[in-house]
PDB file of N, CA, C and O in Angstrom:
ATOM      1  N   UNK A   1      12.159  37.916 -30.910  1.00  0.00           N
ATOM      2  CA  UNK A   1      12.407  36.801 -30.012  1.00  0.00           C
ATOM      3  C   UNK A   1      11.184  36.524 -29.146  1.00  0.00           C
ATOM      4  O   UNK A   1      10.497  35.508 -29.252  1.00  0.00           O
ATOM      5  N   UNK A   2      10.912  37.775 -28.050  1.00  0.00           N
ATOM      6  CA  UNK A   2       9.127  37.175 -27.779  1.00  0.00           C
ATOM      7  C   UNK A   2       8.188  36.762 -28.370  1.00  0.00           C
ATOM      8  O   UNK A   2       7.607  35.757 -27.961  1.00  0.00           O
ATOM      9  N   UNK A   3       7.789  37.418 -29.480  1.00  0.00           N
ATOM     10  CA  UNK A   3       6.578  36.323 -30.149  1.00  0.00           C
ATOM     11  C   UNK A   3       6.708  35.432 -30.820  1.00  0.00           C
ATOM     12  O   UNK A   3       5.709  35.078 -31.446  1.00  0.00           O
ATOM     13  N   UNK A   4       8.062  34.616 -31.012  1.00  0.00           N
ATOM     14  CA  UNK A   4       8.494  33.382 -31.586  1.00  0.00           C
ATOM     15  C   UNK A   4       8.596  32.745 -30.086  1.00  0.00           C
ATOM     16  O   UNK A   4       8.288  31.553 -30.113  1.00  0.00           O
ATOM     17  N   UNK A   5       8.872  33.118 -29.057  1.00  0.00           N
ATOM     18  CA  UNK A   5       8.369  31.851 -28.177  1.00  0.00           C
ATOM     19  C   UNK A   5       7.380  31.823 -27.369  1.00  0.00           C
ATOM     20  O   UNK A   5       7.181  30.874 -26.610  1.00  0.00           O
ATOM     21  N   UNK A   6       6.432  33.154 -27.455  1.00  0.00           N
ATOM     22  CA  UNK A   6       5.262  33.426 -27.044  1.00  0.00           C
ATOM     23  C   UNK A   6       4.276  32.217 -27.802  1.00  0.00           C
ATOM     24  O   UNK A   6       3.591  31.324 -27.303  1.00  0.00           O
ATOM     25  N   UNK A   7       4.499  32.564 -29.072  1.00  0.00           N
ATOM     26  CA  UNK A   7       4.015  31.228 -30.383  1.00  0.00           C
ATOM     27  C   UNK A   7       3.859  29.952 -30.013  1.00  0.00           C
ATOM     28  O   UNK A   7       2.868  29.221 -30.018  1.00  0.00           O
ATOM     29  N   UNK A   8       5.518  29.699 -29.532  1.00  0.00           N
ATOM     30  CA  UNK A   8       5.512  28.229 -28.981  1.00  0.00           C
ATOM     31  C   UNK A   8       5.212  27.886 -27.941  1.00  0.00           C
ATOM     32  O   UNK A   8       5.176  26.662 -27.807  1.00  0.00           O
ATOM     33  N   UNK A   9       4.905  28.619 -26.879  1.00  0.00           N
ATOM     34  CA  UNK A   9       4.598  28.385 -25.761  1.00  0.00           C
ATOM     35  C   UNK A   9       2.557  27.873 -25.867  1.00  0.00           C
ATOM     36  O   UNK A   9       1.905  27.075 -25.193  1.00  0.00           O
ATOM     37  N   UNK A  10       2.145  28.820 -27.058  1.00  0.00           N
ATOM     38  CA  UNK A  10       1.131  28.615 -26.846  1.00  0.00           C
ATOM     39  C   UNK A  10       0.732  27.442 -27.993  1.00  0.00           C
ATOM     40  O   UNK A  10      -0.424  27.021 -28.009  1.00  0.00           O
ATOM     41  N   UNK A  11       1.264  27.169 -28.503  1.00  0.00           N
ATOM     42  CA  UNK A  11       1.447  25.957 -29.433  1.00  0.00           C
ATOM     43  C   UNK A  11       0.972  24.442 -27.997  1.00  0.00           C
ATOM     44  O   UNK A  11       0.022  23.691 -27.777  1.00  0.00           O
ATOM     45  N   UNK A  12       2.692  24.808 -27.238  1.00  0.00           N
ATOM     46  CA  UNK A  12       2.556  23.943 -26.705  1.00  0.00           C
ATOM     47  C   UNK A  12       1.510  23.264 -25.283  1.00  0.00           C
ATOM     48  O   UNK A  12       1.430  22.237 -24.609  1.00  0.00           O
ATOM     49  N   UNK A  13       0.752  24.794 -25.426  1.00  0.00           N
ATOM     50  CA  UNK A  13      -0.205  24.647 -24.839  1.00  0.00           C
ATOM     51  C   UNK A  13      -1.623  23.858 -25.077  1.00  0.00           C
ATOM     52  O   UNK A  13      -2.138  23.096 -24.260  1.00  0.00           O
ATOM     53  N   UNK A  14      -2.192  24.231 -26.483  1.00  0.00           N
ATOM     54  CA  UNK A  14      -2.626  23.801 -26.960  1.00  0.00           C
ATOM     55  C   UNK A  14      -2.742  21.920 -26.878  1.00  0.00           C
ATOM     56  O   UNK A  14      -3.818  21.364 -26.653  1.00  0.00           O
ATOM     57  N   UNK A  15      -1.487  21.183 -27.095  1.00  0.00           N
ATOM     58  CA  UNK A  15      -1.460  20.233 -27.260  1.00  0.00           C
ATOM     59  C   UNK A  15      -1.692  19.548 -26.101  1.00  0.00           C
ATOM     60  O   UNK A  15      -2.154  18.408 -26.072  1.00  0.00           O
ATOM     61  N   UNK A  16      -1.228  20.541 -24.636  1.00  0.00           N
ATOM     62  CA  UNK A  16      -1.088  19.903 -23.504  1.00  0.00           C
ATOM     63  C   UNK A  16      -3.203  19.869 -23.362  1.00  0.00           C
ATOM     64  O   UNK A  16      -3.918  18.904 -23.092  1.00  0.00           O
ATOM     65  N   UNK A  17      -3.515  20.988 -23.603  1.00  0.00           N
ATOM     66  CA  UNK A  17      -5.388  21.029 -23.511  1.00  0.00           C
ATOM     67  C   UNK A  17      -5.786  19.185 -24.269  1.00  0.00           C
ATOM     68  O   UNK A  17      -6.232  18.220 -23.648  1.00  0.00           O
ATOM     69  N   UNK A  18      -5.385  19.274 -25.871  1.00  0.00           N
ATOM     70  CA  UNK A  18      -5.629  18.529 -26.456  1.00  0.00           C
ATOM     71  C   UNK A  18      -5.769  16.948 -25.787  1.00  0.00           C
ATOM     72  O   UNK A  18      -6.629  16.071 -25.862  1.00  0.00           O
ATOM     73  N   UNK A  19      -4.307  17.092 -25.018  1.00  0.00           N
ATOM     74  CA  UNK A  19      -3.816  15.843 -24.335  1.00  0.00           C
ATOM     75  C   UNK A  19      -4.857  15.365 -23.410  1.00  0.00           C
ATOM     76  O   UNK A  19      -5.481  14.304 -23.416  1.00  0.00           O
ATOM     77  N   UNK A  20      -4.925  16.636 -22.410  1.00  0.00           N
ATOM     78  CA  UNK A  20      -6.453  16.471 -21.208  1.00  0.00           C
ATOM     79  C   UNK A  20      -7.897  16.033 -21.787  1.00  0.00           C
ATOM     80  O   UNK A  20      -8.806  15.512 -21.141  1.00  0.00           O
ATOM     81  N   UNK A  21      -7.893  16.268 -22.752  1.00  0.00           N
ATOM     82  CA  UNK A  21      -9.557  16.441 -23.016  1.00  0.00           C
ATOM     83  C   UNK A  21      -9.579  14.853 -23.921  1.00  0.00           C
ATOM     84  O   UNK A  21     -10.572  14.133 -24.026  1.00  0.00           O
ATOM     85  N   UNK A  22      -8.216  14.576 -24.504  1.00  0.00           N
ATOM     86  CA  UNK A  22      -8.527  13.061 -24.679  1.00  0.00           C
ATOM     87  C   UNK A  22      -8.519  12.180 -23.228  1.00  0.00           C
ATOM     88  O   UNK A  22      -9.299  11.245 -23.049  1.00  0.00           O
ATOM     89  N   UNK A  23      -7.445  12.649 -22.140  1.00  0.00           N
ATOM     90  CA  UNK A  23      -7.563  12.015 -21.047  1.00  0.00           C
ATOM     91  C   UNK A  23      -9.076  11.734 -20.382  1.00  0.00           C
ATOM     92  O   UNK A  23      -9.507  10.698 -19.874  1.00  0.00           O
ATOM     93  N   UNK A  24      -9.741  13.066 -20.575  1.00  0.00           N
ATOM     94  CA  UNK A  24     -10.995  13.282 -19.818  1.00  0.00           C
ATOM     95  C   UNK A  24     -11.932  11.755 -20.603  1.00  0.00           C
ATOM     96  O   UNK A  24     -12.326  10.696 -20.114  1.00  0.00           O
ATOM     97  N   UNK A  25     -11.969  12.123 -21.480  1.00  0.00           N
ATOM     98  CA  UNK A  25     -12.438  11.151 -22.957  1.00  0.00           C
ATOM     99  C   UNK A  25     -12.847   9.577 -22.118  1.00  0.00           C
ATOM    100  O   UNK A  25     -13.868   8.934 -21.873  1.00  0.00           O
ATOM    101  N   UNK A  26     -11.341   9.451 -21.877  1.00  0.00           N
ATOM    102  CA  UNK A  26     -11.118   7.821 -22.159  1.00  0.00           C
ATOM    103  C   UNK A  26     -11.499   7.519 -20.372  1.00  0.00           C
ATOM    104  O   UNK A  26     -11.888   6.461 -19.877  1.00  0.00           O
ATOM    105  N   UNK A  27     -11.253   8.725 -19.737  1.00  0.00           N
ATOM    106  CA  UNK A  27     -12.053   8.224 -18.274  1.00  0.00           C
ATOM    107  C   UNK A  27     -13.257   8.437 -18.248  1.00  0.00           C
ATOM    108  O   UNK A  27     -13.921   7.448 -17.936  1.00  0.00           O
ATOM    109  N   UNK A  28     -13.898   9.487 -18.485  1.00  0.00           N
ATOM    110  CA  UNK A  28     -15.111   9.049 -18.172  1.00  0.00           C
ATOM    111  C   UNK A  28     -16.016   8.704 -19.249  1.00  0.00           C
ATOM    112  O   UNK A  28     -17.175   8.411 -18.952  1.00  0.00           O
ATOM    113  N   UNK A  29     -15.600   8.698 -20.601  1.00  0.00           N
ATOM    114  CA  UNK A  29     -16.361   7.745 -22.054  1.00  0.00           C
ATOM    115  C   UNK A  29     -16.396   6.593 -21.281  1.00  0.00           C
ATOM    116  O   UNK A  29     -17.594   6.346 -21.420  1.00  0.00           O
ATOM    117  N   UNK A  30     -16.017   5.788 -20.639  1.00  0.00           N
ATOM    118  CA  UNK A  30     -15.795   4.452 -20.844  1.00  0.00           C
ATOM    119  C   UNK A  30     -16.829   4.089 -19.706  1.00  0.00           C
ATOM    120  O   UNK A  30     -17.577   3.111 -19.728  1.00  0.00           O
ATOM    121  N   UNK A  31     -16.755   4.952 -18.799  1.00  0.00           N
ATOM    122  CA  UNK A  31     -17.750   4.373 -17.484  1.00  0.00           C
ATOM    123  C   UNK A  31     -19.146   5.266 -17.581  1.00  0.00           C
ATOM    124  O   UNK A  31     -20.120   5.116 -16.844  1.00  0.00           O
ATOM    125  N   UNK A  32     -19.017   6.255 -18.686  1.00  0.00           N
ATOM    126  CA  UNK A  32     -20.578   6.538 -19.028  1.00  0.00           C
ATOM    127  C   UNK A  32     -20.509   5.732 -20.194  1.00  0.00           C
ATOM    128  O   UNK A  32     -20.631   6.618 -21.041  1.00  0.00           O
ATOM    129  N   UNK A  33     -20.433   4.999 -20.638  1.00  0.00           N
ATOM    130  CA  UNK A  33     -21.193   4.081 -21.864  1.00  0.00           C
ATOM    131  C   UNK A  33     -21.294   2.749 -21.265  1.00  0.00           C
ATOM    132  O   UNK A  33     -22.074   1.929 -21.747  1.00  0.00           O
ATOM    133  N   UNK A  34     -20.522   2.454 -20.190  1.00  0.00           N
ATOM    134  CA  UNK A  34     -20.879   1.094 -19.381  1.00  0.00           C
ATOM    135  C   UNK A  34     -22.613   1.215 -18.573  1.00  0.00           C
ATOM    136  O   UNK A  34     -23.338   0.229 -18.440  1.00  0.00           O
ATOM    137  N   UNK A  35     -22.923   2.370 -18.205  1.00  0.00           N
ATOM    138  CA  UNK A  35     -24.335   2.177 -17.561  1.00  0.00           C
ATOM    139  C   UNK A  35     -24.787   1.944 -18.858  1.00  0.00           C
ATOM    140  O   UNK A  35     -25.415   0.924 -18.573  1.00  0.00           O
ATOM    141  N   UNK A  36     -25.001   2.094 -20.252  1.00  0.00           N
ATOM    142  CA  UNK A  36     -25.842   1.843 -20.772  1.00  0.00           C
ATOM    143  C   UNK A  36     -25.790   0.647 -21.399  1.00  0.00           C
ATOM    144  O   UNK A  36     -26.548   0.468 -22.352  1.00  0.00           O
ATOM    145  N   UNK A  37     -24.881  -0.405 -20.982  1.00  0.00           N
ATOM    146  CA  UNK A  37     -24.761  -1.437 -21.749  1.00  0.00           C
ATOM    147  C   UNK A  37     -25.608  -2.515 -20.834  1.00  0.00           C
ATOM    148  O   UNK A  37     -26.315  -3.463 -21.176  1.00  0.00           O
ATOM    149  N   UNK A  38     -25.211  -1.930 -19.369  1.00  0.00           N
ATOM    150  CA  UNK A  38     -25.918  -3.163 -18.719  1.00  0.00           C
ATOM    151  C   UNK A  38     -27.507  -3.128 -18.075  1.00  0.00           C
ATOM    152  O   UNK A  38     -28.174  -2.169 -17.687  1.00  0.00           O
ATOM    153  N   UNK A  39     -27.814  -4.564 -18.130  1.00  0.00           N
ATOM    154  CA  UNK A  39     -29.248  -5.119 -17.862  1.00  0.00           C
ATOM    155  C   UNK A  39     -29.151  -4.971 -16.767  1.00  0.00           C
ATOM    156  O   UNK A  39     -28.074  -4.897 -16.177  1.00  0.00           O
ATOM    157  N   UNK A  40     -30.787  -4.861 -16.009  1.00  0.00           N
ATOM    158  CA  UNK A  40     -31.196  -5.260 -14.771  1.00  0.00           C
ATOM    159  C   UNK A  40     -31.581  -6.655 -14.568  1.00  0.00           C
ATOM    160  O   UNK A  40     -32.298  -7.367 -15.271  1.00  0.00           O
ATOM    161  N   UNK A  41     -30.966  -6.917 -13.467  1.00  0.00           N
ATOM    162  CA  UNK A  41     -30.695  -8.198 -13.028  1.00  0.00           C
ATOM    163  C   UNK A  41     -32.096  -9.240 -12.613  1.00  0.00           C
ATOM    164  O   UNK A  41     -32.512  -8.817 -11.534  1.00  0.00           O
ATOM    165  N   UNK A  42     -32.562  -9.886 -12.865  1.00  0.00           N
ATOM    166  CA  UNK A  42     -33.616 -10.287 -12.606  1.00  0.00           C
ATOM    167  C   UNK A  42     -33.766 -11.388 -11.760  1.00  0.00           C
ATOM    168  O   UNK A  42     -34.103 -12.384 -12.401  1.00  0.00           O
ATOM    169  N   UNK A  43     -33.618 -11.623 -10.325  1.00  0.00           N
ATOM    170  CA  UNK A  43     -33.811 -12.709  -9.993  1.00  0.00           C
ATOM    171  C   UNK A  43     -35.129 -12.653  -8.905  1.00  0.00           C
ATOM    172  O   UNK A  43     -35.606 -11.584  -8.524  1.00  0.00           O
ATOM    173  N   UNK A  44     -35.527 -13.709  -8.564  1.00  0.00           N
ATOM    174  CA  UNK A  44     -36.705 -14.294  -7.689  1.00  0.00           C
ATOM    175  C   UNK A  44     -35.922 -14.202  -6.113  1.00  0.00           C
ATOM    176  O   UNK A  44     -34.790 -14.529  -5.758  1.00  0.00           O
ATOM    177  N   UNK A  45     -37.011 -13.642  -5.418  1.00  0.00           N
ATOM    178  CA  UNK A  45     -36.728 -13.208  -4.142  1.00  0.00           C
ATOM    179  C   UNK A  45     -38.040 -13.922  -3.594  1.00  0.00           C
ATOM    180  O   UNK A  45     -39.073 -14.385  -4.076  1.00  0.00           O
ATOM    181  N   UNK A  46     -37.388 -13.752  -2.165  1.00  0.00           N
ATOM    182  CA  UNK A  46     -38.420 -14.718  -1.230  1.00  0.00           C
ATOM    183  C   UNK A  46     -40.062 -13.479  -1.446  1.00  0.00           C
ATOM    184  O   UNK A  46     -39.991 -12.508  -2.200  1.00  0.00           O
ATOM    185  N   UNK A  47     -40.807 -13.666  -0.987  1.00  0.00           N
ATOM    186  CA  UNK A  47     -42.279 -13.142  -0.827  1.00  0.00           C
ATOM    187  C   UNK A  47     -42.612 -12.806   0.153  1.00  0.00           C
ATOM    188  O   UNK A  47     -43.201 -13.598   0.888  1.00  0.00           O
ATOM    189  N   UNK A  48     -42.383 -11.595   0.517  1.00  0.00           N
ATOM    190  CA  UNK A  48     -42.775 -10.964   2.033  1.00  0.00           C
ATOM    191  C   UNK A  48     -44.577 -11.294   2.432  1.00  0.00           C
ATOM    192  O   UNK A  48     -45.440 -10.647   1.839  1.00  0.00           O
ATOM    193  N   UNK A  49     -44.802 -11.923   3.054  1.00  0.00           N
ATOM    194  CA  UNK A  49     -46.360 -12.168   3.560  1.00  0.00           C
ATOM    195  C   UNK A  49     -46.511 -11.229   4.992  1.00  0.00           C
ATOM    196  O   UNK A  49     -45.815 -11.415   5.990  1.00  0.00           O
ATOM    197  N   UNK A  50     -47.571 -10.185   4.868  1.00  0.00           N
ATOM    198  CA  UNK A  50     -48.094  -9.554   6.066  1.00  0.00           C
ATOM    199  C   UNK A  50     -49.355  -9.836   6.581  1.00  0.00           C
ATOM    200  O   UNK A  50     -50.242  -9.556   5.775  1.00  0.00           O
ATOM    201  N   UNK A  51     -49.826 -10.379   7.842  1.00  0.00           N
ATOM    202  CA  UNK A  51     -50.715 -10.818   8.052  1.00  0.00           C
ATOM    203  C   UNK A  51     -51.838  -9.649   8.640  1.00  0.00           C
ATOM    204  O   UNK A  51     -52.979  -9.991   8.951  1.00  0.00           O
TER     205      UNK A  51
END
């Protein structure tokens, strides 16, 4: 009886890891592949003159 639910316990452990590490995945995959998609912005700024 213990190592048939020792088994499943760690079965169901497993899946719960599995579960996290896709969670981890889809949070931070998504906002580390966004810095590399975007451009620097290029616009014209006034011209600081020092006399």
């Amino acid at each position: 009886m213990l190592p048939q639910l020792l088994i499943k316990m760690l079965q169901i452990i497993k899946i719960q890891y599995q579960i996290i590490i896709y969670l981890l995945g889809v949070l931070f995959g998504k906002s580390l592949t966004d810095w590399d998609d975007e451009e620097p912005v290029n616009q014209s700024y006034q011209k600081l003159q020092v006399d």
